[in-house]
C-alpha positions in Angstrom: 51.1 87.0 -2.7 48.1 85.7 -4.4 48.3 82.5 -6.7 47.3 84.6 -9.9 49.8 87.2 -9.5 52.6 84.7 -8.6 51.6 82.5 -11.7 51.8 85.8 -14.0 55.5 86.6 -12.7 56.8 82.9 -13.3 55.4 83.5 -16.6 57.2 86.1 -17.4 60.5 84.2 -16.5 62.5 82.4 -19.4 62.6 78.6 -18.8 64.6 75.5 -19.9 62.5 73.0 -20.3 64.6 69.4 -20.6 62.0 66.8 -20.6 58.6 67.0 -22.4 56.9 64.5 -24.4 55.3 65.5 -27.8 53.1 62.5 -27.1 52.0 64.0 -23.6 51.4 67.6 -25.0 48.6 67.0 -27.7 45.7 69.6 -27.5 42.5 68.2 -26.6 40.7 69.9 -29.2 43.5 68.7 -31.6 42.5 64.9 -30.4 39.1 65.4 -31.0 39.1 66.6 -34.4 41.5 63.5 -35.4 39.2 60.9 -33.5 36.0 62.0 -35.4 38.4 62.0 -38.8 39.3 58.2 -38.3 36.6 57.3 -36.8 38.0 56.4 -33.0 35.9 54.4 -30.8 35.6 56.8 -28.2 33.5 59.1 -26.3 33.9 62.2 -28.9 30.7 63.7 -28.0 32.7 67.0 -26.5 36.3 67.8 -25.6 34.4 67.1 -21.8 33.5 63.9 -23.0 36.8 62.7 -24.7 39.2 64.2 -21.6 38.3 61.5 -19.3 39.7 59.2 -21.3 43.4 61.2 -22.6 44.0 63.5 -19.0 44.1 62.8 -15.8 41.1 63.3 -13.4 41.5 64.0 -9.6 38.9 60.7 -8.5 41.1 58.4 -10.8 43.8 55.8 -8.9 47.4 57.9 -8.9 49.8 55.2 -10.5 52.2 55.5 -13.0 49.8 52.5 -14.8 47.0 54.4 -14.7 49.0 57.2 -16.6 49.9 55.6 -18.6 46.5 54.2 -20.8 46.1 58.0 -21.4 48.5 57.3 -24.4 47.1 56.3 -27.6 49.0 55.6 -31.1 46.1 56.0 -33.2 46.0 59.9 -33.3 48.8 60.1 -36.3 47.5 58.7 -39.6 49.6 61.4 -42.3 52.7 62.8 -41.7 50.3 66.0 -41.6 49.0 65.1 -38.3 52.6 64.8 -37.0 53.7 68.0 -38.3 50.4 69.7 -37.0 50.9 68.2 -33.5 54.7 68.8 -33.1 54.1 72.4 -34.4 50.7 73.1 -31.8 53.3 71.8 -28.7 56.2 73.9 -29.9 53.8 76.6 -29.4 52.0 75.8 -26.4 55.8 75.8 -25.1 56.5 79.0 -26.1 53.6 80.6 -24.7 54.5 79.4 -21.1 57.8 81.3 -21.3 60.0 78.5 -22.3 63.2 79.6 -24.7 64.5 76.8 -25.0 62.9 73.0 -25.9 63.7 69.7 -25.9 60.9 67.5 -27.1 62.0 64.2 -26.7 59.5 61.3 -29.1 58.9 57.8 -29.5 59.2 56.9 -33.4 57.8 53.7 -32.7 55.0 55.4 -31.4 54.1 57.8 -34.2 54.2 55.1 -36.6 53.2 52.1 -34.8 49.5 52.5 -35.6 49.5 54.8 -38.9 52.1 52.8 -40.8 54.1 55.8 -41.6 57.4 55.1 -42.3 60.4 56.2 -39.1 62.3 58.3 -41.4 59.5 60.5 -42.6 58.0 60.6 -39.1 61.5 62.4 -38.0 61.7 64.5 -40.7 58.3 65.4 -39.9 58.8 66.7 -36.1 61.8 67.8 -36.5 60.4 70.5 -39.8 57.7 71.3 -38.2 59.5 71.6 -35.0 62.4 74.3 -36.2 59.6 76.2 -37.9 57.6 76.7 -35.4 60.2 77.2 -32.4 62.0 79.9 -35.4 58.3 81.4 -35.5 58.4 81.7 -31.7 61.5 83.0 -31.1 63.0 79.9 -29.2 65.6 77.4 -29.6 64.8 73.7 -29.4 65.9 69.8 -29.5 64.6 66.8 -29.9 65.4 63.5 -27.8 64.6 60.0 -29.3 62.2 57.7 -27.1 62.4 53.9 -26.6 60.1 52.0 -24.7 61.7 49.4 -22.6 58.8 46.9 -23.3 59.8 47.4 -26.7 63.1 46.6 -26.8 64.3 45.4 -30.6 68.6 46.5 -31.0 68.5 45.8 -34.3 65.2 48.1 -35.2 66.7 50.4 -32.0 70.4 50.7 -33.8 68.5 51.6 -37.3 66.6 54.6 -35.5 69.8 56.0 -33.6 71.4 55.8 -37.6 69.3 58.2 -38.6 69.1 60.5 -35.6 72.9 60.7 -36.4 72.4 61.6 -39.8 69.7 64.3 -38.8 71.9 65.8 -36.4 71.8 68.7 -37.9 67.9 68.7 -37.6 68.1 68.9 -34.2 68.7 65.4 -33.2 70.7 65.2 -29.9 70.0 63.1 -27.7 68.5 59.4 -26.6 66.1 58.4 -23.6 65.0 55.1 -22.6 61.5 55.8 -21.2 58.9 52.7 -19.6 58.3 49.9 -17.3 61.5 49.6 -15.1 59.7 47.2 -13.1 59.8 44.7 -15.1 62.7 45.4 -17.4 66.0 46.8 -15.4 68.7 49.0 -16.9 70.9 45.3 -17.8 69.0 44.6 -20.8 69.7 47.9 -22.6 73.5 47.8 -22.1 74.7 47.0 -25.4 72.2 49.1 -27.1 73.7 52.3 -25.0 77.2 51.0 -25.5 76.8 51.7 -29.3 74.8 55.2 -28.7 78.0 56.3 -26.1 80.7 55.1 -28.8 78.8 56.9 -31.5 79.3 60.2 -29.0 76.8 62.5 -31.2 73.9 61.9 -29.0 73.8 62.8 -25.2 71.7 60.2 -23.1 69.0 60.6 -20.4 67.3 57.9 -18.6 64.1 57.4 -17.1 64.7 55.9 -13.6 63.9 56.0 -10.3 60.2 56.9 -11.1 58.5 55.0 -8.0 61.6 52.0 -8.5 64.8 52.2 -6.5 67.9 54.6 -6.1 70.0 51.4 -7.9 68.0 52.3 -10.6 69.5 55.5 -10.8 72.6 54.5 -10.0 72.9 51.8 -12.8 71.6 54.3 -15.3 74.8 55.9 -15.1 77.4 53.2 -14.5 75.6 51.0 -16.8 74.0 53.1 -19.5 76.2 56.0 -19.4 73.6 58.9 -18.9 74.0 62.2 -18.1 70.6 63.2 -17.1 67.8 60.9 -15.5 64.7 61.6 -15.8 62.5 61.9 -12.4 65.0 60.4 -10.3 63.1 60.8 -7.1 64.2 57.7 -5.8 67.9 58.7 -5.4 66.5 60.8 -2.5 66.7 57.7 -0.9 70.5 56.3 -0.4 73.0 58.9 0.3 75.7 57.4 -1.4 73.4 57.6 -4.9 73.0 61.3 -3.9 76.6 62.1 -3.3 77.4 60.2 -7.0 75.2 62.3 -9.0 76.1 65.4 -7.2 80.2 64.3 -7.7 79.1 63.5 -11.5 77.2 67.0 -11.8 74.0 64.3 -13.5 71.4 66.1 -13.8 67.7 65.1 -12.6 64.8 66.3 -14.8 62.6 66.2 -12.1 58.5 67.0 -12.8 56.7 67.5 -9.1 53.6 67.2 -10.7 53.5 64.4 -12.9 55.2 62.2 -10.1 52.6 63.4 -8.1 49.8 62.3 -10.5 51.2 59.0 -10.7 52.1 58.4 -7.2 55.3 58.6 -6.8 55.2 60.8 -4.2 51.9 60.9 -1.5 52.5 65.4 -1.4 53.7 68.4 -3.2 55.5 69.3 -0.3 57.1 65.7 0.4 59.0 66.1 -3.5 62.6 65.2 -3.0 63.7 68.1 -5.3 64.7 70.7 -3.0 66.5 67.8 -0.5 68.2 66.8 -3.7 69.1 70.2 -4.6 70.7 71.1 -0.8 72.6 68.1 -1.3 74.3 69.5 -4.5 72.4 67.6 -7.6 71.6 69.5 -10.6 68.3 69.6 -10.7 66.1 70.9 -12.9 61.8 71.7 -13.1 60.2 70.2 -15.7 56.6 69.6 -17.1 56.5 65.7 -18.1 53.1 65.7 -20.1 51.5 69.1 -19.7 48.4 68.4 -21.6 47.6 64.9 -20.1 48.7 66.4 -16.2 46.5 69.3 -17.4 48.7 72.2 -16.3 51.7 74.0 -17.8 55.3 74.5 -17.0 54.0 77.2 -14.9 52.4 75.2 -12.4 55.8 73.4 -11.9 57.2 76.2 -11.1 54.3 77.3 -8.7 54.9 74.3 -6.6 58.5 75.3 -5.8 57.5 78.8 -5.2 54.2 78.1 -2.8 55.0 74.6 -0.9 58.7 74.9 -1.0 59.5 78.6 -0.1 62.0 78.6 -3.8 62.5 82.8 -4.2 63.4 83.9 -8.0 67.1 83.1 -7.1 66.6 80.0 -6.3 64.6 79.1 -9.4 67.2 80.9 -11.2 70.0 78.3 -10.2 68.1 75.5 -11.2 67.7 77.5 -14.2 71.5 77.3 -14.7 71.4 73.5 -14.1 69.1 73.2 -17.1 70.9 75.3 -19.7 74.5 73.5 -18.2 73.1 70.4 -19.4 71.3 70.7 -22.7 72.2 68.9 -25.3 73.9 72.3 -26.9 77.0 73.2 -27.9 78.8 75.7 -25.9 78.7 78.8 -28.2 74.2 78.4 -28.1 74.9 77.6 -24.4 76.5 80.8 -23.9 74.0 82.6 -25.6 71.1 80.8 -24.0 72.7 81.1 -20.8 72.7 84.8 -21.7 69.0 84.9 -22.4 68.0 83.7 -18.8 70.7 85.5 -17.2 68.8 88.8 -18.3 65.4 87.6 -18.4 65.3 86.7 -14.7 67.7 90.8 -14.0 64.6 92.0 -16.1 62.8 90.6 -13.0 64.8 91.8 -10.2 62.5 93.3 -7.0 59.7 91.3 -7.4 59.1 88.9 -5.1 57.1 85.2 -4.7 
């Protein structure tokens, strides 16, 4: 099958996606307007000119430090600009057949620079957020970013407060995101210990991204999380394999953006589908589609052409994704639902 006619069928297929940065999904032409508004020091010329700087490019080094000076703070200067951004992503989302959304953010991030104040800056994506994903058709979360190299409990503990009380904005869930390097799971203990006795937020971790399978495995044992994000490294040790497969921990894995930031040397060397004989949930995810420069799509693509993954097979890791959203069970019945007939809908064509 050609690439263009396999990429149209994927589209057509309703997706989970489970981890997606608002802060990695910004439209370039979105970027540009803001830089010439505030007067950014950079090349804002074109969109051509500016991308060099905010996406990846193929002759740049693939590390995850690289990747990461494609992030900038300086974007967001009303809580206008965070409603306009959270709203464009919502709907980029939508139109690459995803149905349901969790956009996980850094508040420290949207207000770091502008001066904004944290509670209006989660009112703000979370608004915008519902009304666009209610415009769309589509259901959708949000997850609450903190940057290890960041680290503050008290400010930390303030920010999970009133995630609690927006619950019912869509808050549901905590990640810990940045350099595990230099700062291991240990140091966040007691801040997860208060988000697990609080029990209205589920947890995901960032580890094993280019670290260690330990990484993984004290993500769960120490910070109590029931999703990692990547994870790759737990490809490594068998025992941290047979754990998360006991546990039923989900990976949101991103073949892609691991790839981008050299993680893993080939497409066709991502752990994923070893991971997934071995019985982990795991899941297909787009990271930062606007910084990676692709779309959920391409994800996909890359199980279907370098990993031989047939509709049925993206279909059960389909199932892994809506088993473990932050939902409760009555919407994860009815989402389940929604795949369940999307991919029937789908039936006889092949990859």
């Amino acid at each position: 099958m050609k690439a263009d006619e396999r990429l149209a069928i994927l589209r057509g297929l309703p997706k989970i996606e489970l981890h997606r940065h608002l802060e990695g999904s910004l439209r370039l032409g979105t970027l540009l307007e803001l830089g010439k508004r505030y007067g950014l020091d950079l090349p804002l010329d074109s969109e051509t000119s500016l991308a060099r700087l905010v996406t990846f490019n193929d002759d740049e080094p693939r590390t995850l430090a690289n990747f990461l000076t494609k992030f900038r703070s300086d974007w967001y200067r009303s809580y206008k600009d965070i409603e306009r951004v959270t709203a464009e992503a919502v709907r980029d989302a939508a139109s690459e057949g995803i149905v349901h959304l969790e956009l996980r953010f850094s508040p420290e991030h949207l207000t770091r620079t502008s001066g904004l104040q944290i509670e209006g800056a989660l009112q703000a994506v979370c608004e915008s957020g519902i009304a666009a994903a209610a415009e769309e058709g589509i259901s959708i979360r949000f997850i609450l970013t903190f940057a290890r190299e960041r680290y503050s409990y008290a400010s930390w503990t303030e920010m999970v407060d009133l995630g609690v009380r927006m619950h019912e904005m869509g808050i549901s869930g905590v990640d810990l995101a940045g350099d595990e390097f230099q700062h291991a799971n240990r140091e966040f203990e007691r801040f997860f210990r208060r988000v697990r006795d609080i029990g209205e937020l589920g947890i995901t971790i960032h580890a094993g991204e280019g670290t260690s399978a330990e990484q993984v495995a004290s993500a769960v044992g120490s910070l109590s999380a029931v999703r990692i994000g990547h994870g790759i490294e737990a490809a490594r040790d068998d025992e941290v394999t047979a754990m998360l497969a006991a546990g039923r921990v989900t990976l949101e894995m991103c073949p892609i953006s691991n790839f981008q930031t050299g993680c893993i040397d080939r497409l066709d060397q991502h752990p994923l589908p070893r991971l997934d004989r071995a019985g982990v949930p795991v899941t297909i995810n787009a990271d930062d589609p606007a910084i990676h420069c692709t779309s959920i799509n391409d994800d996909y693509d890359v199980a279907a052409s370098r990993w031989g993954y047939s509709l049925d097979d993206l279909l059960r890791l389909e199932r892994n994704a809506v088993a473990a959203a932050f939902l409760p069970e009555e919407e994860r019945a009815a989402l389940l639902d929604r795949v369940e007939r999307g991919y029937q809908e789908s039936r006889g064509q092949g990859l």
